[in-house]
SERO-4910 file (N, C-alpha, C, O; in steps of 0.05 Angstrom, whole numbers):
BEGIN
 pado doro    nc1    nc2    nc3   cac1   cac2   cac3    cc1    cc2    cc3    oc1    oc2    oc3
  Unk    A    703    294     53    692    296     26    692    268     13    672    258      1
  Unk    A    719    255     16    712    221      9    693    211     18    676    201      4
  Unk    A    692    211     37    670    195     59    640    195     44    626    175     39
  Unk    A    633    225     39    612    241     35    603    215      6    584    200      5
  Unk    A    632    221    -18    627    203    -40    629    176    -43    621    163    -63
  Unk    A    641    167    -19    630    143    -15    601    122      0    593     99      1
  Unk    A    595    149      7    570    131     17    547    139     -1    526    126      0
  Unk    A    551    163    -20    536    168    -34    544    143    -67    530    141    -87
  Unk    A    561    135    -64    563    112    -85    549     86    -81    539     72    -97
  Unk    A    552     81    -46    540     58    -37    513     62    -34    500     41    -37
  Unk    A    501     82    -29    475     93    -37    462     84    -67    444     68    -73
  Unk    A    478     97    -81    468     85   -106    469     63   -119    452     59   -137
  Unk    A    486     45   -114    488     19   -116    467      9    -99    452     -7   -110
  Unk    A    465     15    -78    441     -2    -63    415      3    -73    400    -17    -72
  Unk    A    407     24    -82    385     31    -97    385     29   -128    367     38   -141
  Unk    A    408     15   -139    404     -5   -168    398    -31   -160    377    -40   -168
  Unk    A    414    -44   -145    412    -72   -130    376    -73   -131    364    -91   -143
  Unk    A    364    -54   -117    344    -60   -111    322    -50   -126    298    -55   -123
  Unk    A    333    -37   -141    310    -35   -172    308    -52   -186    286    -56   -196
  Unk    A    334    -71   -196    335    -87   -213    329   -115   -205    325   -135   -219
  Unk    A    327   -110   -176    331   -140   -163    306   -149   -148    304   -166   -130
  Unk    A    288   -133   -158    265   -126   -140    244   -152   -143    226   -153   -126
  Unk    A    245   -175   -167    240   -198   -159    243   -204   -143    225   -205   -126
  Unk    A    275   -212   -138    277   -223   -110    273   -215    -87    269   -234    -72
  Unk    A    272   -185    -71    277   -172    -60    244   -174    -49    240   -179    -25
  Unk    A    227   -171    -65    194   -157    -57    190   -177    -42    194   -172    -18
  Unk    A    182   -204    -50    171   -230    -34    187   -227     -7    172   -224     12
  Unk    A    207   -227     -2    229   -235     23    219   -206     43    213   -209     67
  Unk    A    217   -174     28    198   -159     47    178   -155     56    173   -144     77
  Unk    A    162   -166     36    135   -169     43    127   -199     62    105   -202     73
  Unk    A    149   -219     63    141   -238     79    153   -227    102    135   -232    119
  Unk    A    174   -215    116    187   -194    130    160   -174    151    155   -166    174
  Unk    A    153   -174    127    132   -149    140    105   -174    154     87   -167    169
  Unk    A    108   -186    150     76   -201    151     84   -219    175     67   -227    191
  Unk    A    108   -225    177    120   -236    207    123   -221    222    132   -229    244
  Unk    A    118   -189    220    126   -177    243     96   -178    246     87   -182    269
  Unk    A     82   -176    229     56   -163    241     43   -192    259     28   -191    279
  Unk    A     51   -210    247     28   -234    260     56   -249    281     51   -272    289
  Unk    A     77   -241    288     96   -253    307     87   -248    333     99   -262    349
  Unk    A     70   -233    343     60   -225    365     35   -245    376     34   -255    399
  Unk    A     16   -249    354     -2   -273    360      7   -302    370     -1   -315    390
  Unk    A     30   -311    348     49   -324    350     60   -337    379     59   -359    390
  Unk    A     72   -310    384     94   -315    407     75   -318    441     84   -328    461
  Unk    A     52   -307    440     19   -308    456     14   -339    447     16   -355    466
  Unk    A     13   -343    438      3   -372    440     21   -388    441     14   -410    450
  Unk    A     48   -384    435     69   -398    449     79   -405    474     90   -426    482
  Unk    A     71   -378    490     69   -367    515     53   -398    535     58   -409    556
  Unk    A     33   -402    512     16   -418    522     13   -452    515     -5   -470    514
  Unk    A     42   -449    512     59   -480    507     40   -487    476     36   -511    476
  Unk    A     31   -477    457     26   -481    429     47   -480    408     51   -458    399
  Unk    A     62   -498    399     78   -497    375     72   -471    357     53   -464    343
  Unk    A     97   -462    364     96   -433    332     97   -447    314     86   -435    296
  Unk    A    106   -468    307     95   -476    273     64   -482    275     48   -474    257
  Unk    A     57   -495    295     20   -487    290      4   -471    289    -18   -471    277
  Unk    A     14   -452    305      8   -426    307      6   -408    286    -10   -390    282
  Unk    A     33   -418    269     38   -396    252     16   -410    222      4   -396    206
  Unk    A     16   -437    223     -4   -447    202    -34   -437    207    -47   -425    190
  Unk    A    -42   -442    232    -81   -433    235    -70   -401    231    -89   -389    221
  Unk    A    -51   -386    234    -62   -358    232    -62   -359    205    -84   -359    195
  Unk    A    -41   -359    191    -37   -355    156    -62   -365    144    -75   -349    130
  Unk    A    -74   -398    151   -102   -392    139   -120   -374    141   -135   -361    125
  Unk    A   -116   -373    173   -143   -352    178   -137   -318    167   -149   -297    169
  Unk    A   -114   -327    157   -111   -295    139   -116   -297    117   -124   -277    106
  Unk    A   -114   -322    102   -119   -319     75   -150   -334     73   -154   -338     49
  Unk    A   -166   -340     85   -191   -351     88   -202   -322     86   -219   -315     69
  Unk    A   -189   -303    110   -206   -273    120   -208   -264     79   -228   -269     65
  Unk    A   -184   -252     72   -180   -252     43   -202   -262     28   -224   -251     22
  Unk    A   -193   -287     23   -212   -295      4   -240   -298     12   -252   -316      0
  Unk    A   -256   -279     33   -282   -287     33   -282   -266     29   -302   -269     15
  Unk    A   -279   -243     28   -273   -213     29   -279   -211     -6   -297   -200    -19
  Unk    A   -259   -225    -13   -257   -223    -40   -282   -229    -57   -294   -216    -73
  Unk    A   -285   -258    -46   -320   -267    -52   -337   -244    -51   -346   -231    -70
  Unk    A   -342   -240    -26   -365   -222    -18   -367   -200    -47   -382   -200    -66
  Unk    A   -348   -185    -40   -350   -160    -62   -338   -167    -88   -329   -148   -101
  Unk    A   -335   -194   -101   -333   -198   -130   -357   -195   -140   -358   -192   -165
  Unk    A   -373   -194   -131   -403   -187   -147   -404   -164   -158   -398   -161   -181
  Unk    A   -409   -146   -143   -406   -118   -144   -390   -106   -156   -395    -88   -172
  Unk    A   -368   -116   -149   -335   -105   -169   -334   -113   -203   -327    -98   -222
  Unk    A   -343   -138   -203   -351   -145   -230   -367   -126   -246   -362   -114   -267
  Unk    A   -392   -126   -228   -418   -104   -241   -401    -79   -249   -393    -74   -271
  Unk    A   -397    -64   -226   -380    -37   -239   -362    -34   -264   -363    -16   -281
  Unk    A   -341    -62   -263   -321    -62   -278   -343    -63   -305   -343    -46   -323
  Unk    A   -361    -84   -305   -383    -89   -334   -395    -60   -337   -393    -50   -360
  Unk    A   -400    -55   -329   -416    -23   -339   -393      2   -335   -402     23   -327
  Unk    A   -368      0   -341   -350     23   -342   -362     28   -370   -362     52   -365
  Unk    A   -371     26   -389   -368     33   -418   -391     62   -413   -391     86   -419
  Unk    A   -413     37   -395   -438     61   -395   -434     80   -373   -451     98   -373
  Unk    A   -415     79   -353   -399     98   -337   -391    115   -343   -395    138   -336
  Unk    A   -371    101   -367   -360    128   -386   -379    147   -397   -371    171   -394
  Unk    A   -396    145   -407   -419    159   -421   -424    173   -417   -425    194   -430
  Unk    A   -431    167   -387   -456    180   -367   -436    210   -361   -442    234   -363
  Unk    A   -402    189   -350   -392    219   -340   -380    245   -368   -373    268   -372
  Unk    A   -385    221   -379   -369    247   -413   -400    269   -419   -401    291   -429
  Unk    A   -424    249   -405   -445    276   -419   -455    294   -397   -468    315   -399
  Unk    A   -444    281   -372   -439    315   -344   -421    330   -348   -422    353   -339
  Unk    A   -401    320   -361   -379    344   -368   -369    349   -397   -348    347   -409
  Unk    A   -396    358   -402   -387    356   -440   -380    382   -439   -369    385   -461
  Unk    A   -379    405   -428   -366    431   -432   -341    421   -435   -326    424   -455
  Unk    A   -334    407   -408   -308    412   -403   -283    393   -428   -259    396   -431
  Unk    A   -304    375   -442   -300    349   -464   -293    368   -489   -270    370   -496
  Unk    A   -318    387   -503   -313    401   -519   -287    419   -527   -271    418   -545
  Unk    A   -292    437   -501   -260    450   -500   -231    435   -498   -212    445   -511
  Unk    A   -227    411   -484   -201    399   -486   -204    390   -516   -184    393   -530
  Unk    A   -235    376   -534   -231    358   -555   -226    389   -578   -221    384   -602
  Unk    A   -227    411   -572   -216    441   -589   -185    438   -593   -172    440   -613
  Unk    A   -178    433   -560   -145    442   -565   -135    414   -576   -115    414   -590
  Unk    A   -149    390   -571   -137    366   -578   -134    366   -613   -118    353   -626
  Unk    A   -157    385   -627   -156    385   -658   -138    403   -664   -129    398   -686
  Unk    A   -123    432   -652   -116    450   -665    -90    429   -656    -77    420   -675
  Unk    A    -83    422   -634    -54    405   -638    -48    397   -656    -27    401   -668
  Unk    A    -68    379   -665    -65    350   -688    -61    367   -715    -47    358   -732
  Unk    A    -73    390   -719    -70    408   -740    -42    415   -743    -31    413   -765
  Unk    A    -29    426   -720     -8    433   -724     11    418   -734     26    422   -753
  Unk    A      9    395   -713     24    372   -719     16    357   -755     35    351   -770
  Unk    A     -6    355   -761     -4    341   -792     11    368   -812     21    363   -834
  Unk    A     11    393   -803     30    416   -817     52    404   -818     63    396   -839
  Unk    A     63    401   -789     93    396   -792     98    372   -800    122    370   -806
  Unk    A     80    343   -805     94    328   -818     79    315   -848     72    293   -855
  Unk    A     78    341   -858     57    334   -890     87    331   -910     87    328   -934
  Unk    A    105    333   -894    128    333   -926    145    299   -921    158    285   -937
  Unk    A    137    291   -887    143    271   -892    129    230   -897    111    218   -884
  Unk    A    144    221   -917    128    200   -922    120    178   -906    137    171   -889
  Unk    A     99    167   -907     79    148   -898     96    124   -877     91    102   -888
  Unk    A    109    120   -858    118     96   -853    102     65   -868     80     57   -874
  Unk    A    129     56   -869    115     28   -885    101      5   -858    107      1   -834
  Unk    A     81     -6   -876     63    -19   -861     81    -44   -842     90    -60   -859
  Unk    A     87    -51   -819     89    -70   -811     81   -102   -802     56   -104   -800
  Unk    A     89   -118   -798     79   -150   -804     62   -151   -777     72   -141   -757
  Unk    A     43   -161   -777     31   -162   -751     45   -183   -732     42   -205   -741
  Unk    A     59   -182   -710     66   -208   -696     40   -230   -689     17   -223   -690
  Unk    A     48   -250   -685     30   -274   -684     17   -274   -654     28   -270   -633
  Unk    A     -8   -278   -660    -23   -270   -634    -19   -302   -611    -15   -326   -613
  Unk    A    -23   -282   -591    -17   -314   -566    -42   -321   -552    -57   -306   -540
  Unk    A    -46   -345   -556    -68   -351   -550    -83   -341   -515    -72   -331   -496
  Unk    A   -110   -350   -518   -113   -342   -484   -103   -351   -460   -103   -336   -441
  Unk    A    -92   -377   -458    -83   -389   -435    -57   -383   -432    -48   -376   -409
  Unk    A    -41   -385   -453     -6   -375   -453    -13   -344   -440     -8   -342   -416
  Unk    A    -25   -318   -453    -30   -290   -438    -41   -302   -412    -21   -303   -398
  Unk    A    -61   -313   -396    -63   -318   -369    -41   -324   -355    -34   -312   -335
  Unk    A    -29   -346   -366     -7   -361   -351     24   -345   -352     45   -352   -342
  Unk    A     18   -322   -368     43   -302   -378     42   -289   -347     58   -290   -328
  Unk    A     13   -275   -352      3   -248   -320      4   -257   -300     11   -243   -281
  Unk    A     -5   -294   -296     -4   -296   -262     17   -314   -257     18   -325   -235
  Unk    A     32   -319   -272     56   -329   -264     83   -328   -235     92   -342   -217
  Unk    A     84   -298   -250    101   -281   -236     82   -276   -208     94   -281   -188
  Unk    A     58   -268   -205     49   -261   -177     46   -283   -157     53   -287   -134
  Unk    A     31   -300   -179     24   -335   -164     56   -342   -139     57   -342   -114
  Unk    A     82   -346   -162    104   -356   -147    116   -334   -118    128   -340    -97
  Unk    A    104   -306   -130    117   -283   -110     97   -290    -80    106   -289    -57
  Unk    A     66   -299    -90     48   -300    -65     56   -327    -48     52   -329    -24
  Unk    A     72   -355    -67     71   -374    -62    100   -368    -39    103   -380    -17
  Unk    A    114   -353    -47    144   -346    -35    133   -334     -5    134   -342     19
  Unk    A    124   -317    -14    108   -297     14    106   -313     43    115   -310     66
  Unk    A     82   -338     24     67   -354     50     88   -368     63     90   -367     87
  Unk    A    112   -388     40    134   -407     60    148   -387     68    160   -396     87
  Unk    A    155   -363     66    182   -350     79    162   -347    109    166   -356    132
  Unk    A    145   -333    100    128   -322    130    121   -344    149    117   -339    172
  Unk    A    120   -366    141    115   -393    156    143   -396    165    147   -388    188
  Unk    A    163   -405    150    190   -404    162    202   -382    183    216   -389    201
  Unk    A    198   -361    179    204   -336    202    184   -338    237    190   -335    261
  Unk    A    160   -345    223    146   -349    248    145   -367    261    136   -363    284
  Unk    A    155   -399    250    166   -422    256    185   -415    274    179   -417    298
  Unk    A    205   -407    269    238   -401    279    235   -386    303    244   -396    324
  Unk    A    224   -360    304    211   -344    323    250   -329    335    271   -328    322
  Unk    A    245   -322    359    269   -310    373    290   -326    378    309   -316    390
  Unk    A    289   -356    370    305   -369    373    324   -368    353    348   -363    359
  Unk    A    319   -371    333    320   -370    301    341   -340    299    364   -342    289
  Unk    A    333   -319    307    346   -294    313    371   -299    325    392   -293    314
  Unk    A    369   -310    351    391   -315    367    405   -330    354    427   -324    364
  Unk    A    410   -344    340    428   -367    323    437   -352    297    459   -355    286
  Unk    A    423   -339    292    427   -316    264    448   -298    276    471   -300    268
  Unk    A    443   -279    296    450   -258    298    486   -266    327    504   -251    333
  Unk    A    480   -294    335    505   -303    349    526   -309    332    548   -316    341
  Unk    A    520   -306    300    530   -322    284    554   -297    269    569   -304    250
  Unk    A    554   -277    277    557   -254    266    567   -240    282    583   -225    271
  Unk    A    565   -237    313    572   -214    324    572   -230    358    558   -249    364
  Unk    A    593   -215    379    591   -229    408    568   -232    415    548   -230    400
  Unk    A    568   -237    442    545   -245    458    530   -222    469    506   -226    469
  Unk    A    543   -185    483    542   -175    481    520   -154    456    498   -145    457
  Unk    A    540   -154    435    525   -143    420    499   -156    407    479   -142    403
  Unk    A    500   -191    398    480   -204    390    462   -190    416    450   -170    407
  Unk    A    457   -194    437    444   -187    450    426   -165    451    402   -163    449
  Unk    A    442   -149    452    433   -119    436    412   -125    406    389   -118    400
  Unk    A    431   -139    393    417   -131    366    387   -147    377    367   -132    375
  Unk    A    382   -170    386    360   -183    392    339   -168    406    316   -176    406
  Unk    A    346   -141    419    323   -135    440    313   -109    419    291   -100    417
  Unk    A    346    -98    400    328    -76    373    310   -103    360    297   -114    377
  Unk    A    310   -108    349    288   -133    339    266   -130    347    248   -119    335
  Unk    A    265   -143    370    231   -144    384    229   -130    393    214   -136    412
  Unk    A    239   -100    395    227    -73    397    208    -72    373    184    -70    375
  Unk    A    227    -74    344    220    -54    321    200    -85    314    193    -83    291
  Unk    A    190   -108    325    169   -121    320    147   -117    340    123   -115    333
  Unk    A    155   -114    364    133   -106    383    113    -75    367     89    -74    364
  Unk    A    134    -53    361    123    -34    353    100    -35    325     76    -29    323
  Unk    A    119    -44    305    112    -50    278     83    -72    284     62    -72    272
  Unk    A     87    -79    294     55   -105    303     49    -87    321     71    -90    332
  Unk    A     39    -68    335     27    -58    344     19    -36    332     -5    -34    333
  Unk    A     29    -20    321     22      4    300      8     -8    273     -4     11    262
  Unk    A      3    -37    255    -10    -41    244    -31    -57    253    -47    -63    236
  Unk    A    -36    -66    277    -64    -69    292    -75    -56    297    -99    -58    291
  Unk    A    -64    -31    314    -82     -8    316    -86     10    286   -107     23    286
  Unk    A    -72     12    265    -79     23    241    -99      5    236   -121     15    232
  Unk    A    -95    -29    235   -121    -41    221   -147    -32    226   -166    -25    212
  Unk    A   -140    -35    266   -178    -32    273   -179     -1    265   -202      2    255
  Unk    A   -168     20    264   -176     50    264   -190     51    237   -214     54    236
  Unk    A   -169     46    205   -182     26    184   -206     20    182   -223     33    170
  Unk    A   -209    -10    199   -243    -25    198   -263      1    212   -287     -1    209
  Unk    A   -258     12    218   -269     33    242   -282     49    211   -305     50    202
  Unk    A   -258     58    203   -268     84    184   -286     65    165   -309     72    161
  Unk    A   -276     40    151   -289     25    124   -322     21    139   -340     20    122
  Unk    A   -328     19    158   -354     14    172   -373     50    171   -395     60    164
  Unk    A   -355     55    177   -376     82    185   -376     95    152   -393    111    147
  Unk    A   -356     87    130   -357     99    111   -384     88     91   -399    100     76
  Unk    A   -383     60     97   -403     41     78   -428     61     99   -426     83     90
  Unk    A   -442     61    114   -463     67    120   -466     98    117   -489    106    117
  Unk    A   -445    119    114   -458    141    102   -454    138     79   -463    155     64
  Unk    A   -438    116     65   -456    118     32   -486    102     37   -504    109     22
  Unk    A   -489     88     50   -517     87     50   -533    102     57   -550    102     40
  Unk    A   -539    121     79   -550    139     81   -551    156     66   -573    166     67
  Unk    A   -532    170     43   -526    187     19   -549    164     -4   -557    173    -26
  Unk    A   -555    140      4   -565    134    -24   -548    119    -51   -558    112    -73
  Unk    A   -516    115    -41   -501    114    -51   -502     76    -58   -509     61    -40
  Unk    A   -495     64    -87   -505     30    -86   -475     18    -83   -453     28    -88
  Unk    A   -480     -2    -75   -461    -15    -67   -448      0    -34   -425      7    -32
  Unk    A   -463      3    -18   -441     19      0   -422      6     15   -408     19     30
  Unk    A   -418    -26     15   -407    -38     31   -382    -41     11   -360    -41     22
  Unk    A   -381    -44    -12   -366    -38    -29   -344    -14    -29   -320    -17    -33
  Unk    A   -356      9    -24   -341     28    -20   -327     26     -7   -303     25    -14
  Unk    A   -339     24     37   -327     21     57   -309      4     53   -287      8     63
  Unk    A   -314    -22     38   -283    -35     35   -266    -20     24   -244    -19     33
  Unk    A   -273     -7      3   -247      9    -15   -238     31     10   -215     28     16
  Unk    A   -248     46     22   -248     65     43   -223     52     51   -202     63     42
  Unk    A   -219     25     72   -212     24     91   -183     11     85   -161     13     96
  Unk    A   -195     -4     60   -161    -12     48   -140      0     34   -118     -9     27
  Unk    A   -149     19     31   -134     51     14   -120     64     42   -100     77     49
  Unk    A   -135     57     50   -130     83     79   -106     75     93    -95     90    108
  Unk    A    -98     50     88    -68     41     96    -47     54     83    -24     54     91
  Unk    A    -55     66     61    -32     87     40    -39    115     49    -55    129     38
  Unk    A    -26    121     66    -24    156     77    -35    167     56    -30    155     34
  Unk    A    -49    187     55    -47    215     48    -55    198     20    -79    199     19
  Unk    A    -45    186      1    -60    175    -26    -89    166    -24   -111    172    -32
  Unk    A    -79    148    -10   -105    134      5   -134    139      9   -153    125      1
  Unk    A   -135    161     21   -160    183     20   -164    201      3   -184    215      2
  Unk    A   -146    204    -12   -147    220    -31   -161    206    -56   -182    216    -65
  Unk    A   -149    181    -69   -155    171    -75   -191    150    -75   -201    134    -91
  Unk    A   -202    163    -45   -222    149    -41   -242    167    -49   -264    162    -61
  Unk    A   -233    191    -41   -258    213    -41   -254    220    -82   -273    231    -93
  Unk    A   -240    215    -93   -243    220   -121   -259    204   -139   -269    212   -160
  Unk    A   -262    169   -126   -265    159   -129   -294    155   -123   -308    144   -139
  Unk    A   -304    163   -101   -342    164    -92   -353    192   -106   -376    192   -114
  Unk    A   -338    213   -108   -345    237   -123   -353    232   -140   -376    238   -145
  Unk    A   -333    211   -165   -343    200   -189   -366    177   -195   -380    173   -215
  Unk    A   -365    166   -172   -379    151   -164   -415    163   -161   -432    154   -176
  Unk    A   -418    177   -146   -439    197   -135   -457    217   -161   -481    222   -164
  Unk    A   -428    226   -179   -437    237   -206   -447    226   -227   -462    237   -244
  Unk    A   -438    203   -225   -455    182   -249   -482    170   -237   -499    162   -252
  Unk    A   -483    171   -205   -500    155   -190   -525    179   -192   -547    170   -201
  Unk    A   -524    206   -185   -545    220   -173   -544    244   -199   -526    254   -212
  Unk    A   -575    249   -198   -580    272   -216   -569    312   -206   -557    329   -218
  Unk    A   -582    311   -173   -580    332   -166   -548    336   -152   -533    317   -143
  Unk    A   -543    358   -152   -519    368   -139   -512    361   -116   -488    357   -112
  Unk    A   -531    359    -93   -531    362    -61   -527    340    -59   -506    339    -46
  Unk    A   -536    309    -66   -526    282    -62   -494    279    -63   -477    273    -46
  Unk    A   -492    288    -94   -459    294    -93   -442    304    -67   -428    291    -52
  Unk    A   -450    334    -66   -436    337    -42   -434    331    -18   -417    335      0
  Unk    A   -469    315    -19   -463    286      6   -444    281     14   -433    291     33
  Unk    A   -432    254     -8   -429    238    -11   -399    248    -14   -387    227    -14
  Unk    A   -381    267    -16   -355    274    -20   -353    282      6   -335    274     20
  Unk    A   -375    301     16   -369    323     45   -369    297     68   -353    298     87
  Unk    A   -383    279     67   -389    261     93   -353    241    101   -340    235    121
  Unk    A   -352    235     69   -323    217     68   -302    235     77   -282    227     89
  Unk    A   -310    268     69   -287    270     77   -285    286    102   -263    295    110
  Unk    A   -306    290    115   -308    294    146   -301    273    160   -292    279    182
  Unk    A   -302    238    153   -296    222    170   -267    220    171   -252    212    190
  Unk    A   -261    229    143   -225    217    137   -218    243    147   -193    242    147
  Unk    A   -227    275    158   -207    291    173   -209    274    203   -186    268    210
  Unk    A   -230    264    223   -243    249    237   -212    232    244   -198    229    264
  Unk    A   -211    225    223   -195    190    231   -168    211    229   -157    215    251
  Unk    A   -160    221    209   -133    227    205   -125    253    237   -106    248    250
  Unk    A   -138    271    242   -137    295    254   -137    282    286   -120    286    303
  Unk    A   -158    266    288   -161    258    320   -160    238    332   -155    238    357
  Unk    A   -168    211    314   -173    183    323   -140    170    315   -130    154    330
  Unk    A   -129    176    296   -103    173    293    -80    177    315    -68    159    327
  Unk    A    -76    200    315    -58    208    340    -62    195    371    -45    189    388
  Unk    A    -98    192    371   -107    195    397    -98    157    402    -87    149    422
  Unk    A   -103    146    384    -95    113    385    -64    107    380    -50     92    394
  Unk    A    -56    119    360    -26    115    354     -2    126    376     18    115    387
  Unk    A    -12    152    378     13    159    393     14    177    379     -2    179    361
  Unk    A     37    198    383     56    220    369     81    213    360     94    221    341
  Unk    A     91    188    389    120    184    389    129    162    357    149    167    343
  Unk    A    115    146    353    111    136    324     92    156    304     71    149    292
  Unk    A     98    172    303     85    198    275    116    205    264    138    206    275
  Unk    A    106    210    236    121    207    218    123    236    199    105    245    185
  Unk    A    144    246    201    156    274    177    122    270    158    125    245    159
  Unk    A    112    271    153     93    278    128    104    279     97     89    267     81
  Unk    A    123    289     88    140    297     73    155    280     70    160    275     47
  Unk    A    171    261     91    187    239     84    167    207     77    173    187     63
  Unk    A    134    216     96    127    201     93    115    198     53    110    176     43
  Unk    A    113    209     47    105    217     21    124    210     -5    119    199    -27
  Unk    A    150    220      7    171    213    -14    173    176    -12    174    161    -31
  Unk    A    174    168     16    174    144     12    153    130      0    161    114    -17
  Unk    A    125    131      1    104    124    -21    121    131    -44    120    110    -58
  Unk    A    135    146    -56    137    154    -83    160    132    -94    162    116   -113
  Unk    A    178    141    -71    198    127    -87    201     89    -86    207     73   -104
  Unk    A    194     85    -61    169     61    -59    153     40    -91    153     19   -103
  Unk    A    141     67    -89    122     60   -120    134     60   -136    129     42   -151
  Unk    A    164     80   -148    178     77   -175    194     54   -167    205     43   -186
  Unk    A    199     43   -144    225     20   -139    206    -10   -143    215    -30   -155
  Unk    A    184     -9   -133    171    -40   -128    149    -37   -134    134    -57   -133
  Unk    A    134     -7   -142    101     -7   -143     82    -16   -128     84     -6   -105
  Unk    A     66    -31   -130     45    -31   -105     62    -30    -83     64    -11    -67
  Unk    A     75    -56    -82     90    -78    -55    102    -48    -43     99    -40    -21
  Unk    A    119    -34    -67    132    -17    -52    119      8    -32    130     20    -13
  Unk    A     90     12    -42     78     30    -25     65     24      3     60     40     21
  Unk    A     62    -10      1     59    -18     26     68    -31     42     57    -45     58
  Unk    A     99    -26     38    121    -28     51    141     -1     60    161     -2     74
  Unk    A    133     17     51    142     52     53    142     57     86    161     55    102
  Unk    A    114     64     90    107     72    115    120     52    142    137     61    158
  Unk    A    108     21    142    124      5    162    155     13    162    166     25    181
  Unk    A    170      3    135    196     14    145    205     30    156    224     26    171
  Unk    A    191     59    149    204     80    171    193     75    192    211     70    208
  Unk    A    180     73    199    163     59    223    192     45    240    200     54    262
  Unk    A    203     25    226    217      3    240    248     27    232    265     21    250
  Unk    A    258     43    218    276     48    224    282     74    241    305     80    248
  Unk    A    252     93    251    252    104    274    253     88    294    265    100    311
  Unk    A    246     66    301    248     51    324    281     42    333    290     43    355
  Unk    A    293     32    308    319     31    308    332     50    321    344     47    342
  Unk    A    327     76    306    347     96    310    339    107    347    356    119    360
  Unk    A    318    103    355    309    105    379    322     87    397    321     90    421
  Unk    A    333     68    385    343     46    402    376     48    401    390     32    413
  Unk    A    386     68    384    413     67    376    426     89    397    414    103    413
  Unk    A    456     87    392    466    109    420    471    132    407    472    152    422
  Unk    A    473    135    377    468    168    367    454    164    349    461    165    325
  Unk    A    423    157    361    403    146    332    375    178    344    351    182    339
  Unk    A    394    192    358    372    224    366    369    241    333    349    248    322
  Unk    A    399    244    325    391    267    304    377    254    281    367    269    265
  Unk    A    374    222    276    353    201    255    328    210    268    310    220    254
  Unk    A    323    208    297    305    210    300    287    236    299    264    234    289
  Unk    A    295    256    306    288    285    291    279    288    264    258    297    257
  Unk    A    302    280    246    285    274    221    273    267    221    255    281    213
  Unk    A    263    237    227    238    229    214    215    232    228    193    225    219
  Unk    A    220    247    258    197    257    269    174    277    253    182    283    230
  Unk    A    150    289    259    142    311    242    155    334    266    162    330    289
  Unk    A    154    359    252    153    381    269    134    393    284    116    403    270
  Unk    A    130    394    313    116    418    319    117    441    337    133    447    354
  Unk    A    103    447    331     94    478    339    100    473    367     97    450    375
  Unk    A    111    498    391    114    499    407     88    518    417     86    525    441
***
């Protein structure tokens, strides 16, 4: 029963640590995560007498080059949409003005109620307006904090992929015999072999779906469709939100876009025949089973993910269990971890 309350204290301490500390904490996982995924290219071209510090510099450009032309490409477009949300709004408040009327009914009999219950009490007094901040101090307020987190990202991930398995072996000799360092070195580039291989094959399955999705929004008639397929394919790295999130998103999309009904359900039914497509058969059939994940655990971790670190945290959810099924696969009583976080099936 101690035991039980003590690891449930260390539990919770580790999950304050890392709410509160989640400055420091995000950059160092997310550069974590981005060396496992590109340590494989890495260590291939090392193979081939190429310096991992050069290696690791031409890839990082050619990742943030890939990025930023990406970004180019569809700032046009993204802009446009973002500029016409006003007349977006319009369009979708006058397809669903039934449904506008009745919520703006219950929204007045509330407010009714509510100015009942507080007609006896008096007016709060007017407050001083605080002093407004100009535009460059608010810019330099917002990208501050991300600029230094992206700037942390790139040297840690350069430094890890620099260092490579050597770097490990000096870390992990430093701490534990020869024996076990040993051990711990080959869990390592298991749970990096895996982790870099499960988000390569998620990438291309991804580009796979963002391709076939942009051309049945074109075929549907749908503008911007290459636009979409990007949104498609970069969502789709977030389980189960991801698509969810996509198909709500072209529905609304489709409703402001098309007059008749049947485009609509185009344009929802096609997205989401490809995303059962990808999720039901091309998933498993590329990934494996033996890396599939509880559904349910995978979910809570998006959640709790997002209340601990927000974005970073949701796209760091999934890899982790990822890398701590691999662990526990690699451990000498890491079977009953691994059951959990397996899914269940049917016999």
């Amino acid at each position: 029963m101690k035991v039980t309350g003590v690891r449930l204290l260390v539990a919770g301490a580790i999950g304050l640590l890392l709410y509160f500390g989640h400055v420091a904490f995000v950059p160092v996982a997310l550069a974590l995560l981005l060396a496992l995924v590109l340590s494989g290219p890495v260590e291939a071209l090392h193979a081939w007498r190429v310096p991992r510090s050069l290696s690791a510099a031409v890839l990082l450009i050619l990742v943030l080059a890939s990025l930023a032309a990406v970004v180019t490409y569809l700032s046009a477009p993204a802009q446009q949409w973002f500029a016409s949300a006003p007349h977006t709004l319009r369009l979708i408040e006058k397809k669903i003005r039934p449904v506008e009327q009745l919520m703006s009914r219950i929204d007045s009999l509330r407010n009714s109620a509510g100015n009942i219950g507080n007609s006896t009490h008096a007016a709060p007094a007017p407050t001083a307006a605080a002093p407004e901040e100009s535009t460059t101090e608010m810019l330099l307020d917002v990208t501050r904090g991300p600029l230094l987190s992206s700037v942390t990202v790139i040297i840690l991930t350069l430094f890890l992929l620099s260092g490579g398995p050597p770097m490990l072996a000096r870390m992990t000799s430093a701490f534990a015999d020869d024996l076990n360092s040993a051990h711990i070195i080959d869990v390592i580039e298991k749970v990096r072999g895996e982790v870099g291989r499960f988000y390569v094959t998620t990438a291309l399955i991804n580009t796979g779906l963002g391709v076939a999705t942009a051309f049945a929004m074109m075929w549907c008639g749908m503008p911007n469709p290459f636009l979409w397929g990007t949104m498609a394919g970069a969502l789709n790295f977030i389980p189960y939100l991801g698509s969810t999130t996509t198909l709500i998103v072209l529905t609304v999309v489709a409703i402001v876009s098309f007059e008749g009904l049947g485009q609509v359900i185009a344009v929802s039914g096609s997205y989401l025949a490809l995303a059962t497509i990808e999720g039901q058969f091309v998933q498993p059939l590329l990934v494996g089973r033996r890396l599939q994940l509880n559904p349910m655990l995978v979910f809570l971790a998006l959640w709790f993910g997002g209340l601990f670190w927000g974005i970073a945290g949701i796209i760091l959810a999934t890899p982790t269990l990822v890398a701590l099924k691999v662990v526990a696969e690699n451990a000498r009583a890491g079977e009953p971890l691994v059951n959990f976080l397996s899914p269940a099936h049917d016999d």
